[in-house]
C-alpha positions in Angstrom: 7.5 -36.2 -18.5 4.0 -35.0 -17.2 3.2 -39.1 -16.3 6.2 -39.3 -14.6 5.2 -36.1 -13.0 1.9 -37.3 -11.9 3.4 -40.8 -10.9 5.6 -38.5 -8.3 2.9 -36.4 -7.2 0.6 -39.8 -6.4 3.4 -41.7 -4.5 4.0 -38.5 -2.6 0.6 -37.9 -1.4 0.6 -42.3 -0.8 3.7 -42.2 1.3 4.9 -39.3 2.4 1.6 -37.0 3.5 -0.3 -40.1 4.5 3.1 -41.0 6.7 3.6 -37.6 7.9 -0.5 -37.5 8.6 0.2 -40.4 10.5 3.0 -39.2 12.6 0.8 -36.1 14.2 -1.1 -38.6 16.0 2.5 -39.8 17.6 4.2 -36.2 18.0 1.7 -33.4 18.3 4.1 -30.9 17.9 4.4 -31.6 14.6 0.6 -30.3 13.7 2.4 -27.1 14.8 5.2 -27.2 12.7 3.3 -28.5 9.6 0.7 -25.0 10.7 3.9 -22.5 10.6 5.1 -24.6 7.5 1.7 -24.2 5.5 1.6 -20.3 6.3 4.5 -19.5 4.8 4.1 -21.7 1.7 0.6 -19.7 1.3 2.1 -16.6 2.0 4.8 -17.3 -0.3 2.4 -17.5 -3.1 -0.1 -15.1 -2.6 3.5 -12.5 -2.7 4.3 -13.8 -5.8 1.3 -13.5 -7.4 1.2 -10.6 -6.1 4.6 -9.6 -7.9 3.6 -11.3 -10.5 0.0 -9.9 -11.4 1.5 -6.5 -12.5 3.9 -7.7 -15.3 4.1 -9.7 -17.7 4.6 -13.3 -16.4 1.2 -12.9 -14.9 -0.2 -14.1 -18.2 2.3 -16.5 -19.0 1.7 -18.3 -15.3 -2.3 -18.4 -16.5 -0.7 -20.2 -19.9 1.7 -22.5 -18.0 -1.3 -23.3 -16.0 -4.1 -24.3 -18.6 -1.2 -26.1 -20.3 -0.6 -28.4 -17.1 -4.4 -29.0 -17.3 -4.7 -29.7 -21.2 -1.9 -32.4 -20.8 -3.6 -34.2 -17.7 -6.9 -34.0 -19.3 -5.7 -35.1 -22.6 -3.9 -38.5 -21.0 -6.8 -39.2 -19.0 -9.0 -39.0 -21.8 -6.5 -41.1 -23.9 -5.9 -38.6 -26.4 -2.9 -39.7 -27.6 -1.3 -37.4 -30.5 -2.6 -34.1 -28.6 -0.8 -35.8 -25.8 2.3 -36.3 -27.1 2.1 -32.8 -28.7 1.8 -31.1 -25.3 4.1 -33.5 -23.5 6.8 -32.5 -26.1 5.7 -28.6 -25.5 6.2 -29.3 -21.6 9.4 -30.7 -22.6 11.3 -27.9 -24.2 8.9 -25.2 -22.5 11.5 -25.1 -19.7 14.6 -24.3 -21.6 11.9 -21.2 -23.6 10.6 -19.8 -20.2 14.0 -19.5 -18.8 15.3 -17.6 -22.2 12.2 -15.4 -22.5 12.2 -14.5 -19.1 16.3 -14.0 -18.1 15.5 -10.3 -17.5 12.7 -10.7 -14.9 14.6 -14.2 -13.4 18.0 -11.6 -13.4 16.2 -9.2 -11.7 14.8 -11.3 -9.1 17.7 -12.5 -7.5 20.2 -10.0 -7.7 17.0 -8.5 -5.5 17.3 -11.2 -3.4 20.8 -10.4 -2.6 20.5 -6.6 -2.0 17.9 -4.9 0.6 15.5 -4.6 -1.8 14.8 -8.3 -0.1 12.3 -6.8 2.2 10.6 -4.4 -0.5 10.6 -6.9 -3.0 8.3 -9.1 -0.2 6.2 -6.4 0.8 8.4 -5.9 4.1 8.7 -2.1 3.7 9.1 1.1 6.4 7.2 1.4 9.4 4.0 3.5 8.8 5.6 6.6 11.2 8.4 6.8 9.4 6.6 6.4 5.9 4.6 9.2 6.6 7.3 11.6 7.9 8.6 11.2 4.3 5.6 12.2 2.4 5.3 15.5 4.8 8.8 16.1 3.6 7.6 15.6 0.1 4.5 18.3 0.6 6.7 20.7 2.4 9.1 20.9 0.1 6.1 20.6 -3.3 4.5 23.6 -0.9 7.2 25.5 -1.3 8.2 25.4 -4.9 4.4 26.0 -5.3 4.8 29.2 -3.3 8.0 30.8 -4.9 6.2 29.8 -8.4 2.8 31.8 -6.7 0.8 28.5 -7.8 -2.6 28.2 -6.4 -2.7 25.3 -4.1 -5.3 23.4 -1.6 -3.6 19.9 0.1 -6.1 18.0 2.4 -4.1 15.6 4.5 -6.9 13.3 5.7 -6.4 11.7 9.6 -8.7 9.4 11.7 -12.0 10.9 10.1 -12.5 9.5 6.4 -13.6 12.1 4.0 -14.4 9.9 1.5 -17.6 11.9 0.1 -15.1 15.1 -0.5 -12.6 12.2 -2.4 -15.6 10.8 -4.3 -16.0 13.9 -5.7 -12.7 14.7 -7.6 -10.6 12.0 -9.9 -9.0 9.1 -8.4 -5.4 8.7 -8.4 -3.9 6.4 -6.2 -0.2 7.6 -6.7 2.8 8.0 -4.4 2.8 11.2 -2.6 6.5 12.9 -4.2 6.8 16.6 -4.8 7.3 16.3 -8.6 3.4 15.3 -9.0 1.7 17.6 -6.7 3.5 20.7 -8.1 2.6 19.2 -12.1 -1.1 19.0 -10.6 -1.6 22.9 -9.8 -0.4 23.8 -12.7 -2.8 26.5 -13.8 -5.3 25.6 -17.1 -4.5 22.1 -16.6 -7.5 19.4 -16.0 -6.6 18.9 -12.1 -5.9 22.5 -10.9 -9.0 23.4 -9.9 -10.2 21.8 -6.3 -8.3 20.1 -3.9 -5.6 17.3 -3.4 -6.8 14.6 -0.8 -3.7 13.0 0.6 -4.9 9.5 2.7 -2.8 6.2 4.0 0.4 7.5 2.8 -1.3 7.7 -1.3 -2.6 11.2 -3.1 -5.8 9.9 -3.3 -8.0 12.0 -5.5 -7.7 15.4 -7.2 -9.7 18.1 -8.4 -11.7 17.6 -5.4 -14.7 19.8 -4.2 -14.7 20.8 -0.3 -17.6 22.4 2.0 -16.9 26.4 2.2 -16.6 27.8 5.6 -19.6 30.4 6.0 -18.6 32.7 9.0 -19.1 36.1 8.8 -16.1 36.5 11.4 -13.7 34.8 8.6 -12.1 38.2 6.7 -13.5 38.7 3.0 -9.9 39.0 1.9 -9.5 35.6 2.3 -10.2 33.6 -1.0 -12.1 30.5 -1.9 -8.6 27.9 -1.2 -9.0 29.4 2.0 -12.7 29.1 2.8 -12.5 25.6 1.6 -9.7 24.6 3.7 -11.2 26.2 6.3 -14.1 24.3 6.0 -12.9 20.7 5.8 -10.8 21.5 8.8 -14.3 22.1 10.6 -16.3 19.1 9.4 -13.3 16.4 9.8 -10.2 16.4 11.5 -8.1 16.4 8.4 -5.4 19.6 7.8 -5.6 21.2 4.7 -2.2 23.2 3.4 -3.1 26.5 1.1 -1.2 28.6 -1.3 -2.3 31.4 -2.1 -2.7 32.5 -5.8 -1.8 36.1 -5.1 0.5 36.2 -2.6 2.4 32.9 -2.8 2.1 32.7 1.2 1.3 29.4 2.7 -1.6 28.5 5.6 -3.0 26.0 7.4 -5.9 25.1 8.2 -6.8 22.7 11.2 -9.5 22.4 13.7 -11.6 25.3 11.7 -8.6 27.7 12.2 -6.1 29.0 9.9 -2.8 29.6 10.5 -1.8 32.5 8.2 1.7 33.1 6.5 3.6 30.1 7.8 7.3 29.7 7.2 8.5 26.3 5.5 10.3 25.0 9.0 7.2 26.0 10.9 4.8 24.3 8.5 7.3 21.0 8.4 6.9 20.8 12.6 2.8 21.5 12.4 2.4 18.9 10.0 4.7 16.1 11.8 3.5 17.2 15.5 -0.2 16.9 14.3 0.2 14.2 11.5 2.9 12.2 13.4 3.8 12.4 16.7 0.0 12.5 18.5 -1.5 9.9 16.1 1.8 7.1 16.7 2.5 8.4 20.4 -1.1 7.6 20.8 -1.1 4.3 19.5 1.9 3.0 21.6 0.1 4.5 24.6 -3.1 2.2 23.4 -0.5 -0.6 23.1 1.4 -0.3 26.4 -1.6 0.3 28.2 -3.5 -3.5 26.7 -0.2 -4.8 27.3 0.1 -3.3 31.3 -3.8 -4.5 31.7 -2.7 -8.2 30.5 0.2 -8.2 33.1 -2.2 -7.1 36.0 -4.4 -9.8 34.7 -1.3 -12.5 34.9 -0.1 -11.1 38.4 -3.6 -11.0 39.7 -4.2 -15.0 38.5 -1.0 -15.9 40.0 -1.6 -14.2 43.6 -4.5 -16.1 43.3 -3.1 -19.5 42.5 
């Protein structure tokens, strides 16, 4: 089976590549084909090895692999009973894979037949609307954290990396959902203490430590959740959400101002007006503008011409 295999693979690369290698030099336009046709082979593979790395047929592709390679080597070598041994392996190690792995091979295409498609290859929500979602997710964590009267600091980090304050607490790396930010303040639990950093649509780090405003004009009632929040608001552009361990009211904290006692609706339209709609408004602006310059550019050639 695996001569045979190799037998294909040589006459292939004989007549077919070296033909269609050949033809380029006739029909240029097929160089551009074959380009389009190599990138999505390659990005075909790098997804599912991607998919693949996580689970468990990540090391069962690394055994298929070496076994491929032991088979070659041992025919080239003339190594005749191992050989045989691993051509017979090869043989019925079809029929095995495809019982082992009928879950995972289930599971794949009845994906490709839904609108998981597009998750399943990476193809997911637009960043805007991504991150309108996880405000919705801290809004509604904020709140639950505020009727329970849970101490709570949320740094939402923007354009400005904080990633000396992140460095400083424990990495996470998780989905930002309401269920895990309100388990995190729990009081006399490992993560309470410090802060929540909240970057590129991920809850970063936890527990971490931020800079403490200093003003005198700040007022001493405020506590150290809100001096902190203060305080990274000042030295970054990030916004940092507060609840208050006495009082259970919410603020935030943006630009080195706090914004005391905020409702859940008003807290919901600071968040996606400061969060969402400058940051992406900005960006198409950015976009139509390079693509408005380009035109000029065209028009200006043309007059020319």
């Amino acid at each position: 089976m695996i001569e045979n295999l190799f037998y294909g693979i040589s006459n292939f690369l004989k007549e077919d590549v070296l033909g269609y290698i050949n033809s380029l030099y006739e029909y240029p336009v097929k160089l551009i084909l074959l380009i389009i046709d190599l990138a999505i082979v390659f990005w075909l593979i790098i997804k599912i090895i991607k998919i693949a790395k996580d689970t468990r047929a990540w090391q069962l592709i690394k055994g298929i692999v070496f076994l491929v390679v032991a088979t070659w080597g041992s025919g080239f070598f003339k190594l005749t009973i191992l050989h045989n041994i691993l051509e017979a392996i090869t043989d019925w190690g079809v029929l095995a894979l495809v019982v082992i792995f009928q879950p995972e091979i289930r599971r794949a295409l009845e994906q490709l037949g839904t609108s998981k498609f597009t998750k399943y290859f990476g193809i997911d929500k637009d960043i805007a609307t991504k991150t309108k979602e996880d405000i919705y997710k801290i809004v509604i964590a904020t709140t639950e954290l505020s009727k329970q009267k849970t101490g709570a600091l949320i740094v939402i980090e923007r354009d400005i990396e904080i990633k000396d304050i992140i460095n400083t607490g424990i990495e996470m790396n998780a989905d930002v959902s309401p269920q895990l930010l309100t388990n995190i303040f729990v009081p006399n639990t490992p993560l309470h203490d410090g802060a929540v950093v909240i970057s590129n649509n991920k809850i970063i780090s936890a527990a971490c430590m931020l800079p403490l405003a200093s003003d005198r004009d700040i007022s001493k009632e405020l506590g150290t959740r809100h001096r902190a929040a203060i305080g990274i608001s000042k030295e970054s552009d990030s916004i940092a959400v507060v609840v208050s361990e006495e009082t259970g009211k919410i603020s935030v904290a943006k630009d080195g101002t706090l914004i005391a006692d905020v409702r859940e609706d008003v807290l919901k339209k600071i968040l996606i007006t400061n969060i969402v709609t400058k940051r992406f408004n900005v960006e198409k602006k950015q976009k139509t503008s390079i693509i408005e310059n380009l035109r000029k550019k065209t028009n200006k050639k043309n007059n020319i011409k």
